[in-house]
N, CA, C and O atoms as a MOPAC input file, in Angstrom:
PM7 MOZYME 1SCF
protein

 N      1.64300 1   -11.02900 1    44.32200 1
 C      2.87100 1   -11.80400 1    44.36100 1
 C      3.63700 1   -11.46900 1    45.63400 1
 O      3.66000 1   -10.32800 1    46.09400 1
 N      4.34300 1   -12.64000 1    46.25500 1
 C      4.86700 1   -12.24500 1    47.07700 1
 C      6.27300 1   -11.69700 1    47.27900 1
 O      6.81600 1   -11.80700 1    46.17900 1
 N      7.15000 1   -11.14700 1    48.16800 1
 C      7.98100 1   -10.47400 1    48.09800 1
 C      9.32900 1   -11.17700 1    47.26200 1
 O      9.13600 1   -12.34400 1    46.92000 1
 N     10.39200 1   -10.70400 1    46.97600 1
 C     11.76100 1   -11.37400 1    45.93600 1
 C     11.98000 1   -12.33600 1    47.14400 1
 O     11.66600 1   -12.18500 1    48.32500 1
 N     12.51800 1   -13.21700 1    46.60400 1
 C     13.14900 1   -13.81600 1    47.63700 1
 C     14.73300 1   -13.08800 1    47.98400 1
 O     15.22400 1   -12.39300 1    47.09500 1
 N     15.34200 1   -13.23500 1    49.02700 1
 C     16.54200 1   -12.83900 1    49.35300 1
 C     17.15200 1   -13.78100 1    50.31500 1
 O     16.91100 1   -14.98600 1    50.24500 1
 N     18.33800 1   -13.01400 1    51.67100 1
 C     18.70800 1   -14.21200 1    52.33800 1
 C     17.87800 1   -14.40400 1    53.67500 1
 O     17.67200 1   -13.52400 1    54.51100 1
 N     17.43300 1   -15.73900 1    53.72300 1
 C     16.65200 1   -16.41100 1    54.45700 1
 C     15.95000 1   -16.69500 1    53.93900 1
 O     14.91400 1   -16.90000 1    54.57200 1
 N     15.90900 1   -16.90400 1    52.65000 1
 C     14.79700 1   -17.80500 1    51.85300 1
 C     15.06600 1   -19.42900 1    52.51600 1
 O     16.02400 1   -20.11500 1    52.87300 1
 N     13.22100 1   -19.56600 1    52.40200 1
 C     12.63800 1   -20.89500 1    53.25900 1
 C     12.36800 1   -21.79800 1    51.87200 1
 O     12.22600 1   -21.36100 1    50.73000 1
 N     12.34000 1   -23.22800 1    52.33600 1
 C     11.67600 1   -23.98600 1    51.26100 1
 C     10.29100 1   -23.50500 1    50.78900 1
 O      9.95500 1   -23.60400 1    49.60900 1
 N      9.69500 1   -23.11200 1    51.50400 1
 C      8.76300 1   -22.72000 1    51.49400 1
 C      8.73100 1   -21.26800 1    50.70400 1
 O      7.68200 1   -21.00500 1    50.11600 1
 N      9.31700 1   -20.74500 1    50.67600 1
 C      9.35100 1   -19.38300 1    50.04100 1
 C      9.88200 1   -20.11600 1    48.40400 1
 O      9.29900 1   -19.44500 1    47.55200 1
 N     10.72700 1   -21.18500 1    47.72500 1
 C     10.87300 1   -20.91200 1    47.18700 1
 C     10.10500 1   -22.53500 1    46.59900 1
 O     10.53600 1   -23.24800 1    45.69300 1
 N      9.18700 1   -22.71000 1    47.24200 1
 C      8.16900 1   -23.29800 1    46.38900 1
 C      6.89100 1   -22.31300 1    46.31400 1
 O      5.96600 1   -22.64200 1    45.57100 1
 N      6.82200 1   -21.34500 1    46.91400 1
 C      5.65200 1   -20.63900 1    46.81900 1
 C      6.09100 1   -19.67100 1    45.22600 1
 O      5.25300 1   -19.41300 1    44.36200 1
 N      7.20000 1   -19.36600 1    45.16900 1
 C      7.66800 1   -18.71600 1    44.23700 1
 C      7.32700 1   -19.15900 1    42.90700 1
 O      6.49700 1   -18.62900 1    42.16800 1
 N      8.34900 1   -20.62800 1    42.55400 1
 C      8.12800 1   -21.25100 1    41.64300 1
 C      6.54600 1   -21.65100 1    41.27400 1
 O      6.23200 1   -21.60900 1    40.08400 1
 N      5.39700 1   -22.09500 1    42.41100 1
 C      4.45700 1   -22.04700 1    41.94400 1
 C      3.80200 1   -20.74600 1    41.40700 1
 O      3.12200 1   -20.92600 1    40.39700 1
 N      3.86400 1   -19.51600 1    41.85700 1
 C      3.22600 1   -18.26300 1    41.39700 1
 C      4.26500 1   -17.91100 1    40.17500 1
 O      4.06400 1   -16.78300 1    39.72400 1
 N      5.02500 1   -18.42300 1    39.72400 1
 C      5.67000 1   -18.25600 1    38.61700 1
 C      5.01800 1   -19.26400 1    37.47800 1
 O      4.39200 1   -18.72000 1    36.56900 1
 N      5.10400 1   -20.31900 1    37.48100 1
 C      4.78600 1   -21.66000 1    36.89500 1
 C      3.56500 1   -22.09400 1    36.93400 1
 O      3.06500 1   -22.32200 1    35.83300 1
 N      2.82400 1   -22.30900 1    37.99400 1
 C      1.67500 1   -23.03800 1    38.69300 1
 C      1.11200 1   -23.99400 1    37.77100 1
 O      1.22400 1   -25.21800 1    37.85200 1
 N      0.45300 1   -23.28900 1    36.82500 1
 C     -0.81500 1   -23.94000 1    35.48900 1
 C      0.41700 1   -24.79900 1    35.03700 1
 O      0.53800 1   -25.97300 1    35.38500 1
 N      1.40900 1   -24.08800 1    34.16800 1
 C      2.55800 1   -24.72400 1    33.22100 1
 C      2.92000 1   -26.07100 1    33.82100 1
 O      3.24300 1   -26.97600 1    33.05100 1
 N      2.89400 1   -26.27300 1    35.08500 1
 C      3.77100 1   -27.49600 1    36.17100 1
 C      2.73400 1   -28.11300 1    36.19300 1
 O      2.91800 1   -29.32800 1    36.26600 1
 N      1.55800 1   -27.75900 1    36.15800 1
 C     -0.18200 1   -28.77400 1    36.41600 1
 C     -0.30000 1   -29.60500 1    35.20600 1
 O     -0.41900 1   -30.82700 1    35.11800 1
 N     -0.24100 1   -28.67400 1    34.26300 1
 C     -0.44900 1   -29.51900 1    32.85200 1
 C      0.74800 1   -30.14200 1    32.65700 1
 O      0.65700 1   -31.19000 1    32.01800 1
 N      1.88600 1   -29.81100 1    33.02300 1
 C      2.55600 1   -31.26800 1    32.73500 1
 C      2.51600 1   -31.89000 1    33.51700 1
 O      1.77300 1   -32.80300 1    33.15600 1
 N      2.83600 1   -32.06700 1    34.46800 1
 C      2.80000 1   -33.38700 1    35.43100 1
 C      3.87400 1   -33.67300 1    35.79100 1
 O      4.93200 1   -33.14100 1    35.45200 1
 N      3.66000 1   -34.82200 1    36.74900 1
 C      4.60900 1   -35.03800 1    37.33100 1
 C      5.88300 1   -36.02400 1    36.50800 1
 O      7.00700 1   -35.90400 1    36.99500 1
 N      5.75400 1   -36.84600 1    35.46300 1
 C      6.50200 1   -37.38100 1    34.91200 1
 C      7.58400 1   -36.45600 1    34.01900 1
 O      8.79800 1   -36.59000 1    33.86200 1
 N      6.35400 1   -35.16500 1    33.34700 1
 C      6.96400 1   -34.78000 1    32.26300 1
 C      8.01100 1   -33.59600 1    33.69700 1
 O      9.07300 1   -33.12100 1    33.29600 1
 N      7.64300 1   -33.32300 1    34.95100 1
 C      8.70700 1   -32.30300 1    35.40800 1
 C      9.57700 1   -33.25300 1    36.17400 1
 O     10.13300 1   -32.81400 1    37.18100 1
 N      9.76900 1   -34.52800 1    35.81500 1
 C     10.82800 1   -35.34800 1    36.52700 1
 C     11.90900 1   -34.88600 1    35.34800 1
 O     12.97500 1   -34.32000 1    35.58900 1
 N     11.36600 1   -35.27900 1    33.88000 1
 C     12.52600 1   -35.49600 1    33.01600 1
 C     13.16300 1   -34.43800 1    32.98800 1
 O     14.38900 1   -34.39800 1    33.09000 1
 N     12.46100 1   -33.48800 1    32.85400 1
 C     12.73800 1   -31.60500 1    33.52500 1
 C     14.31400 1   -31.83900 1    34.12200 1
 O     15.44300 1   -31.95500 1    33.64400 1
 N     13.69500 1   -31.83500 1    35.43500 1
 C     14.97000 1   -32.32900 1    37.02200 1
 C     16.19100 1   -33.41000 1    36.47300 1
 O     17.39300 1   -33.38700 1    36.74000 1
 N     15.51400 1   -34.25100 1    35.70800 1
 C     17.02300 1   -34.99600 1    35.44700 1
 C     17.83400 1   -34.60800 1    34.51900 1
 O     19.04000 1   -34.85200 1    34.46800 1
 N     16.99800 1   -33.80200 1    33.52400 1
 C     18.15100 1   -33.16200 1    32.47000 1
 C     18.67100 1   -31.82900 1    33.56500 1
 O     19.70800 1   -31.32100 1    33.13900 1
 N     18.24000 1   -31.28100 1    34.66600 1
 C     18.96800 1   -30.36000 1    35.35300 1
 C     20.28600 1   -31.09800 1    35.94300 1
 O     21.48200 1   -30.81200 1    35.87300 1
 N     19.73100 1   -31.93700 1    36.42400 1
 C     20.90500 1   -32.79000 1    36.90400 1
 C     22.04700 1   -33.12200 1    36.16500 1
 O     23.19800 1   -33.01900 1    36.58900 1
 N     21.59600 1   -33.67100 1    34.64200 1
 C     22.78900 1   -33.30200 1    33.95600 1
 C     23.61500 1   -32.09100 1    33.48300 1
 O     24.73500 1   -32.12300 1    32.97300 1
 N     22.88900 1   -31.07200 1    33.73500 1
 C     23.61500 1   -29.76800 1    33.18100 1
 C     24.52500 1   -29.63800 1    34.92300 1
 O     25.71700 1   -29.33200 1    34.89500 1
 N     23.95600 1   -29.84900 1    36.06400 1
 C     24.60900 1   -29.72500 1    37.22500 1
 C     26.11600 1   -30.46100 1    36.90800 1
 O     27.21100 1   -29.90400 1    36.82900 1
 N     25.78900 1   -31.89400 1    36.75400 1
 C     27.40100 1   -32.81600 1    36.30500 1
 C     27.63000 1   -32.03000 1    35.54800 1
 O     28.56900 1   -31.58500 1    36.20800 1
 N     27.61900 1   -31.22400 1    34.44200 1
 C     28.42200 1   -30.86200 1    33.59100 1
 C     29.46800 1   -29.53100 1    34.32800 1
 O     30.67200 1   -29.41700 1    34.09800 1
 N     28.60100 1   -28.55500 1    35.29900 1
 C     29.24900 1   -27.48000 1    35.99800 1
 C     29.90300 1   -28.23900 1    36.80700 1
 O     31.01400 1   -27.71000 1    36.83500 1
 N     29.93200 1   -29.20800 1    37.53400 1
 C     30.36400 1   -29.69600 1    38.47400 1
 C     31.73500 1   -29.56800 1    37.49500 1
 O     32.51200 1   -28.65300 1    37.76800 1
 N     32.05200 1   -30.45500 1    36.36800 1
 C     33.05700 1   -31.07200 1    35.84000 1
 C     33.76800 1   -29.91200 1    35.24300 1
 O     34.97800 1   -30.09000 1    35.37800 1
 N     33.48800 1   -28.73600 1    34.60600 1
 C     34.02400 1   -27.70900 1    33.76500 1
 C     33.82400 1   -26.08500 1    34.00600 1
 O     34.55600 1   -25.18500 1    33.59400 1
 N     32.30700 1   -25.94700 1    35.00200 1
 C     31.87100 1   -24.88900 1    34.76100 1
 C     32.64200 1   -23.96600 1    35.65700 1
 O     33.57600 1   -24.48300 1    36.27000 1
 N     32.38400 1   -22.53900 1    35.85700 1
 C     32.34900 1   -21.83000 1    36.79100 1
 C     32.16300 1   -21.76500 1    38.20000 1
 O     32.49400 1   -22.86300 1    38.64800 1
 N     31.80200 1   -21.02900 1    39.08900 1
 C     31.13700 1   -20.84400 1    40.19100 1
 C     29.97800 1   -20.64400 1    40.04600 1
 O     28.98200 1   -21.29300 1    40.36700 1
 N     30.17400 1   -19.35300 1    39.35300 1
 C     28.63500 1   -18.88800 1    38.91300 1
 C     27.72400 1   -20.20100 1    38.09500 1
 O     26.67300 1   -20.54500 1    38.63500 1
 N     28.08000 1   -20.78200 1    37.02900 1
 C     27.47600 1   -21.84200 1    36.23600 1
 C     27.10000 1   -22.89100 1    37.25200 1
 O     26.12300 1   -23.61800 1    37.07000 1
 N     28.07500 1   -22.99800 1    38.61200 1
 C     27.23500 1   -24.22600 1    39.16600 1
 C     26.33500 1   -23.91600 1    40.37600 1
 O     25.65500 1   -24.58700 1    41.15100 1
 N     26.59600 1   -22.72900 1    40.22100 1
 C     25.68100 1   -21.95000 1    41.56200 1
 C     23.90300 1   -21.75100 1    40.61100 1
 O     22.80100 1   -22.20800 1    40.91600 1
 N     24.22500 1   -21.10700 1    39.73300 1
 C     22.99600 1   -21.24000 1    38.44500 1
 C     22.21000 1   -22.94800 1    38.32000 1
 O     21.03800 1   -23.22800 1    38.57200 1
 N     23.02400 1   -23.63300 1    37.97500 1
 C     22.62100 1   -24.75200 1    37.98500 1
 C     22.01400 1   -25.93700 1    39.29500 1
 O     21.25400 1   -26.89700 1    39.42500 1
 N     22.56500 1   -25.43400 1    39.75300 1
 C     21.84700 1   -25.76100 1    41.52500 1
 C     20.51600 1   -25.01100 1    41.75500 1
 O     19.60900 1   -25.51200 1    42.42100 1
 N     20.44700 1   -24.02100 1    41.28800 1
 C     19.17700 1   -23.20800 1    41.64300 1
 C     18.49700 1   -23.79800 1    40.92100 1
 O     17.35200 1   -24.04600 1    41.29900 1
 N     18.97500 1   -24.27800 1    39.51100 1
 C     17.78900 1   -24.63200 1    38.75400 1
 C     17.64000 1   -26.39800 1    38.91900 1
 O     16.74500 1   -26.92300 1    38.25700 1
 N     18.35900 1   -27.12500 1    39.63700 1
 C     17.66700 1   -28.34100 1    40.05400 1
 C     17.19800 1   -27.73500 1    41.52800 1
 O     17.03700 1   -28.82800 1    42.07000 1
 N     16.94900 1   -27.01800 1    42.29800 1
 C     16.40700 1   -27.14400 1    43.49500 1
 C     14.90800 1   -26.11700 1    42.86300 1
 O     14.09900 1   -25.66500 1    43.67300 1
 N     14.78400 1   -25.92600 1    41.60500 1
 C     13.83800 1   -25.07100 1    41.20300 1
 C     13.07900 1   -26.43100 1    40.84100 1
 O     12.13400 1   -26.72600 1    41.57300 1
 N     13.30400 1   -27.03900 1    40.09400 1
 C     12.45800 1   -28.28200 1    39.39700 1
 C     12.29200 1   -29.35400 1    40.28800 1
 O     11.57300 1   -30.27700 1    39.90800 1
 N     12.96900 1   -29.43800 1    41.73300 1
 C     12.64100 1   -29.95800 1    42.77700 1
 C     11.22800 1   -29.33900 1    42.77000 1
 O     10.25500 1   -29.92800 1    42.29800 1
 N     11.18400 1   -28.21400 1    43.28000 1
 C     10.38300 1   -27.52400 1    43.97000 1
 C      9.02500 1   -28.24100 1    43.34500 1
 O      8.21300 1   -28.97300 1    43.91000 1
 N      9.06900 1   -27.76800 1    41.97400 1
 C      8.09300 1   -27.47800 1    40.63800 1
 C      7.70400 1   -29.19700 1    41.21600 1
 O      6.56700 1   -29.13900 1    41.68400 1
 N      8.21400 1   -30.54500 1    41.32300 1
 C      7.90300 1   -31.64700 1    41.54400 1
 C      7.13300 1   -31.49400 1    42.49100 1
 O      5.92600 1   -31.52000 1    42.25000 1
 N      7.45300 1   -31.35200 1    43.42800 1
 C      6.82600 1   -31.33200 1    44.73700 1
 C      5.42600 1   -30.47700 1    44.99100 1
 O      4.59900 1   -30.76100 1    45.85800 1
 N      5.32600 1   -29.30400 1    44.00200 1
 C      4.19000 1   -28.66900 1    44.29000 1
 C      3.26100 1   -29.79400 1    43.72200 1
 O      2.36300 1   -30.37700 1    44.32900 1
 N      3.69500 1   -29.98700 1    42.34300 1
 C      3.00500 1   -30.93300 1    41.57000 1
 C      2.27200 1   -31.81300 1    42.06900 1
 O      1.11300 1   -32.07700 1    41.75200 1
 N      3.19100 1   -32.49900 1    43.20100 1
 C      2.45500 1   -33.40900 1    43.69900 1
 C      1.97000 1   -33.07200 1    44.97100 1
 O      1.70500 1   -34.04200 1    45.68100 1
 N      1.82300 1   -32.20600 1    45.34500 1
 C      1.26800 1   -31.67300 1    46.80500 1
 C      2.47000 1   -32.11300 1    48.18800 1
 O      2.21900 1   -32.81200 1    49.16900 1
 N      3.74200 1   -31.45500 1    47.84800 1
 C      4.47300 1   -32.52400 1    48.61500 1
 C      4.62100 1   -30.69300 1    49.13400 1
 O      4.41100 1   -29.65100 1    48.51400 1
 N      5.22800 1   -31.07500 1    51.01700 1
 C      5.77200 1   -29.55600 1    51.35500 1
 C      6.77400 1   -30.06700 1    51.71000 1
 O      6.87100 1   -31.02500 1    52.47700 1
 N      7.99100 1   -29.22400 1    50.96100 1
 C      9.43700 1   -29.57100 1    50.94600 1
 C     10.02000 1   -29.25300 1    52.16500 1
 O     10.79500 1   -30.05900 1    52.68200 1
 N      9.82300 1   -28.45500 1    52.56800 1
 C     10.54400 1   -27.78400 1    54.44900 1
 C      9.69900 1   -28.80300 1    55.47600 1
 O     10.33000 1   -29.34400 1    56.38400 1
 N      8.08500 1   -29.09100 1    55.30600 1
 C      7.89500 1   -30.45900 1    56.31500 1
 C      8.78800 1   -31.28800 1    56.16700 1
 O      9.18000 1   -31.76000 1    57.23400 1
 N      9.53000 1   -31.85900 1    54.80800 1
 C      9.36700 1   -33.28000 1    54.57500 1
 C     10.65800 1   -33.40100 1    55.27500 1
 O     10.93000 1   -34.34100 1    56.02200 1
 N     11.50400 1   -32.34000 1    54.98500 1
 C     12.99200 1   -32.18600 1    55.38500 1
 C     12.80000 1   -32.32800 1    57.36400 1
 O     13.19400 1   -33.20500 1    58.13300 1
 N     12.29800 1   -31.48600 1    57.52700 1
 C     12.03700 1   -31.21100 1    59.16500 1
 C     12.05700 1   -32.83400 1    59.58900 1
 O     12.88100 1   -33.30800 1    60.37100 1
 N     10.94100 1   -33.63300 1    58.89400 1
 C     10.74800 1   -34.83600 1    59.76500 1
 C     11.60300 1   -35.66100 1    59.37900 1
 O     11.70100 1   -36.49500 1    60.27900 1
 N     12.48300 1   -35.98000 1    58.30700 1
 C     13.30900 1   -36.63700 1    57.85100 1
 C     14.80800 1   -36.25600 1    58.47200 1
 O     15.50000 1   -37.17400 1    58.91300 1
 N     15.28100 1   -34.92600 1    58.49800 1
 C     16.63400 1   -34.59500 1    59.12800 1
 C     16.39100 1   -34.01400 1    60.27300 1
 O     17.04200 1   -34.53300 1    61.17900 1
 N     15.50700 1   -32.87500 1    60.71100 1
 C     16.15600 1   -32.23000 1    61.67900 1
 C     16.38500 1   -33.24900 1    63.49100 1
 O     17.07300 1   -32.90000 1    64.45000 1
 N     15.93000 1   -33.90400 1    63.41400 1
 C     15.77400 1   -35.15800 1    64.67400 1
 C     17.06800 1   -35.68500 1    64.39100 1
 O     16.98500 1   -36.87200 1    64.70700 1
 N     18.59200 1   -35.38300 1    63.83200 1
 C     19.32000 1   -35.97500 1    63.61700 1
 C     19.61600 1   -36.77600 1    61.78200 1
 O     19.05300 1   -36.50600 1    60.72200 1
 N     20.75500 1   -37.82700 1    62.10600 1
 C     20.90800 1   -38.28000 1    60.66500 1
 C     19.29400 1   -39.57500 1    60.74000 1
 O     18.92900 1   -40.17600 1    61.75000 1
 N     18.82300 1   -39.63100 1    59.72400 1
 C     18.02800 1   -41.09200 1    59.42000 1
 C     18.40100 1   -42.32100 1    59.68700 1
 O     17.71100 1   -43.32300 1    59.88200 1
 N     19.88100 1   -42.13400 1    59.68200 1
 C     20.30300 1   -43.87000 1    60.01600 1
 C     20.83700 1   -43.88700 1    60.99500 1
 O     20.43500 1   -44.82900 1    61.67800 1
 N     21.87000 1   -43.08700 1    61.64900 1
 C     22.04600 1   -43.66600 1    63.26400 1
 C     20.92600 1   -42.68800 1    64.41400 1
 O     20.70000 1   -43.18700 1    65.51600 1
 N     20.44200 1   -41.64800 1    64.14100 1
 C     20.25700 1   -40.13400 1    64.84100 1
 C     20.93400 1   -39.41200 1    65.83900 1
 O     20.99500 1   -38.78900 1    66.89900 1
 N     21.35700 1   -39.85200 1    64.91500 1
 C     22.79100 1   -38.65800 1    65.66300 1
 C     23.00300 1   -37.83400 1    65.19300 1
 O     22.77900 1   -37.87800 1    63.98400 1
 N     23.57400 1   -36.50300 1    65.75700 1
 C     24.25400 1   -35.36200 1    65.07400 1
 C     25.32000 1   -34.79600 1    66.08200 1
 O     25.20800 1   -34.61400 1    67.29400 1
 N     26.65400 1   -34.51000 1    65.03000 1
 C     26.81000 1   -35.37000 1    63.71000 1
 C     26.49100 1   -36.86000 1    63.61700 1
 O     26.13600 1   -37.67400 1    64.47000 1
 N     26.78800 1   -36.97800 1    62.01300 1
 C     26.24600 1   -38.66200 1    61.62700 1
 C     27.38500 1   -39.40200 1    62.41900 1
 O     28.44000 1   -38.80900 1    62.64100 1
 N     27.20300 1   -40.55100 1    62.80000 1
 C     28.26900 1   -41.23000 1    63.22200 1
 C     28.43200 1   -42.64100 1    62.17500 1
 O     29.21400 1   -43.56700 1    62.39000 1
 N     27.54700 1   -42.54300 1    61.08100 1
 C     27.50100 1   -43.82600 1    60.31900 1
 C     28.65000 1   -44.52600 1    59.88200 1
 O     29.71600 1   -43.91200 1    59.93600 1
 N     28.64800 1   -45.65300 1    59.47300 1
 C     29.85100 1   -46.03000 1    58.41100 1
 C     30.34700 1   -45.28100 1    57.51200 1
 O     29.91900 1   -45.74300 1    56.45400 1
 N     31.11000 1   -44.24100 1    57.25300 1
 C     31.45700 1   -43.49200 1    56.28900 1
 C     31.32600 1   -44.00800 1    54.69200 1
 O     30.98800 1   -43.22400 1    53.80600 1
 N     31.59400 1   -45.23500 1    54.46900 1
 C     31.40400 1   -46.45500 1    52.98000 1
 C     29.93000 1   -46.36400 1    53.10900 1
 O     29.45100 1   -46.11100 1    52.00400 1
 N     29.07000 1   -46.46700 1    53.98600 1
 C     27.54900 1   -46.30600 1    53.83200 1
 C     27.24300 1   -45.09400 1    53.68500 1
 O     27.86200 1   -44.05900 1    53.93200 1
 N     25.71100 1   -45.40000 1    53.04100 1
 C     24.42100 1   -44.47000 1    52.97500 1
 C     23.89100 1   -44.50200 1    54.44800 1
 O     23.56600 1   -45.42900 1    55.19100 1
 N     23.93700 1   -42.82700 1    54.62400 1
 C     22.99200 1   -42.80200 1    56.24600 1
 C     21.71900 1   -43.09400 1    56.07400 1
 O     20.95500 1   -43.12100 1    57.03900 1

Protein backbone atom coordinates (compact mmCIF):
# COMPACT_ATOMS: atom_id res chain seq x y z
CA UNK A 1 0.00 0.00 0.00
CA UNK A 2 1.02 3.17 -0.68
CA UNK A 3 1.97 5.94 1.63
CA UNK A 4 -1.25 8.10 3.82
CA UNK A 5 -2.06 10.62 1.87
CA UNK A 6 -1.23 14.14 3.39
CA UNK A 7 -0.68 17.77 1.98
CA UNK A 8 -0.02 17.62 -1.64
CA UNK A 9 -2.20 14.97 -2.30
CA UNK A 10 -2.59 14.53 -6.28
CA UNK A 11 -5.72 13.27 -8.05
CA UNK A 12 -3.87 10.74 -8.62
CA UNK A 13 -2.88 9.82 -5.19
CA UNK A 14 -6.32 9.86 -4.21
CA UNK A 15 -7.64 7.66 -6.88
CA UNK A 16 -4.86 5.30 -6.34
CA UNK A 17 -6.01 5.23 -2.72
CA UNK A 18 -9.61 4.72 -3.11
CA UNK A 19 -8.83 2.00 -5.60
CA UNK A 20 -6.38 -0.03 -3.14
CA UNK A 21 -9.04 0.52 -0.63
CA UNK A 22 -12.20 -0.47 -2.72
CA UNK A 23 -10.92 -1.83 -6.09
CA UNK A 24 -13.01 -5.40 -6.40
CA UNK A 25 -16.11 -3.67 -4.27
CA UNK A 26 -16.21 -0.57 -7.15
CA UNK A 27 -15.70 -3.46 -10.09
CA UNK A 28 -18.60 -5.42 -9.05
CA UNK A 29 -20.71 -2.67 -8.84
CA UNK A 30 -20.28 -0.63 -11.58
CA UNK A 31 -20.56 2.19 -12.84
CA UNK A 32 -24.34 2.92 -12.49
CA UNK A 33 -24.63 1.40 -9.08
CA UNK A 34 -21.33 4.03 -7.94
CA UNK A 35 -23.16 6.96 -9.70
CA UNK A 36 -26.21 6.54 -7.30
CA UNK A 37 -23.39 6.23 -4.59
CA UNK A 38 -22.07 10.07 -5.74
CA UNK A 39 -25.52 11.44 -5.95
CA UNK A 40 -26.74 10.45 -2.63
CA UNK A 41 -23.14 12.11 -1.57
CA UNK A 42 -24.21 15.00 -3.18
CA UNK A 43 -27.16 15.09 -1.23
CA UNK A 44 -25.65 14.69 2.13
CA UNK A 45 -23.09 17.64 0.69
CA UNK A 46 -26.57 20.05 0.21
CA UNK A 47 -27.49 19.09 3.43
CA UNK A 48 -23.85 20.39 5.16
CA UNK A 49 -23.90 23.05 2.87
CA UNK A 50 -27.43 24.15 4.42
CA UNK A 51 -26.98 23.20 8.35
CA UNK A 52 -23.81 21.41 8.91
CA UNK A 53 -20.54 22.29 10.41
CA UNK A 54 -17.16 22.89 8.91
CA UNK A 55 -16.04 19.77 9.76
CA UNK A 56 -19.49 17.97 8.33
CA UNK A 57 -18.93 19.78 5.05
CA UNK A 58 -15.31 19.32 4.83
CA UNK A 59 -16.23 15.32 5.56
CA UNK A 60 -18.73 15.44 3.03
CA UNK A 61 -16.68 16.87 0.21
CA UNK A 62 -14.15 14.23 0.75
CA UNK A 63 -16.68 11.83 0.43
CA UNK A 64 -18.16 13.13 -2.98
CA UNK A 65 -14.60 13.68 -4.36
CA UNK A 66 -14.09 9.95 -2.96
CA UNK A 67 -17.04 8.47 -5.11
CA UNK A 68 -15.82 10.73 -7.88
CA UNK A 69 -12.73 9.03 -7.75
CA UNK A 70 -14.35 5.36 -7.21
CA UNK A 71 -16.38 6.49 -10.80
CA UNK A 72 -13.62 7.23 -12.62
CA UNK A 73 -11.42 4.30 -11.71
CA UNK A 74 -14.45 2.32 -12.63
CA UNK A 75 -14.41 3.46 -15.74
CA UNK A 76 -10.76 3.79 -16.53
CA UNK A 77 -11.00 7.56 -16.49
CA UNK A 78 -7.53 9.51 -15.01
CA UNK A 79 -8.91 12.33 -13.07
CA UNK A 80 -5.63 14.75 -12.91
CA UNK A 81 -5.28 14.07 -17.04
CA UNK A 82 -8.77 14.91 -17.57
CA UNK A 83 -8.56 18.12 -15.42
CA UNK A 84 -5.00 19.14 -16.98
CA UNK A 85 -6.57 19.09 -20.55
CA UNK A 86 -9.83 20.54 -19.72
CA UNK A 87 -8.59 23.57 -17.25
CA UNK A 88 -5.13 24.07 -16.97
CA UNK A 89 -4.83 25.91 -20.74
CA UNK A 90 -7.15 28.43 -19.13
CA UNK A 91 -11.18 28.63 -18.64
CA UNK A 92 -13.03 26.13 -21.49
CA UNK A 93 -15.10 28.86 -22.72
CA UNK A 94 -13.21 31.98 -23.30
CA UNK A 95 -9.28 30.66 -22.33
CA UNK A 96 -8.49 32.90 -20.42
CA UNK A 97 -7.19 33.16 -17.02
CA UNK A 98 -8.90 34.56 -15.14
CA UNK A 99 -12.34 33.62 -16.83
CA UNK A 100 -13.49 36.63 -18.51
CA UNK A 101 -16.99 34.96 -19.39
CA UNK A 102 -20.45 36.32 -18.96
CA UNK A 103 -20.76 36.03 -15.31
CA UNK A 104 -24.98 34.81 -15.92
CA UNK A 105 -23.15 32.05 -18.06
CA UNK A 106 -21.63 28.65 -17.80
CA UNK A 107 -17.83 28.88 -18.84
Amino acid sequence: MSEPLGAGVTLGDVQRSIRELYGARDEARGDAGTFLWLAEEFGELATALRSGTDEELALEMADVLAWLATLANVRGIDLGGAFRRKYLGGCPGCGRSPCECDPLEKP
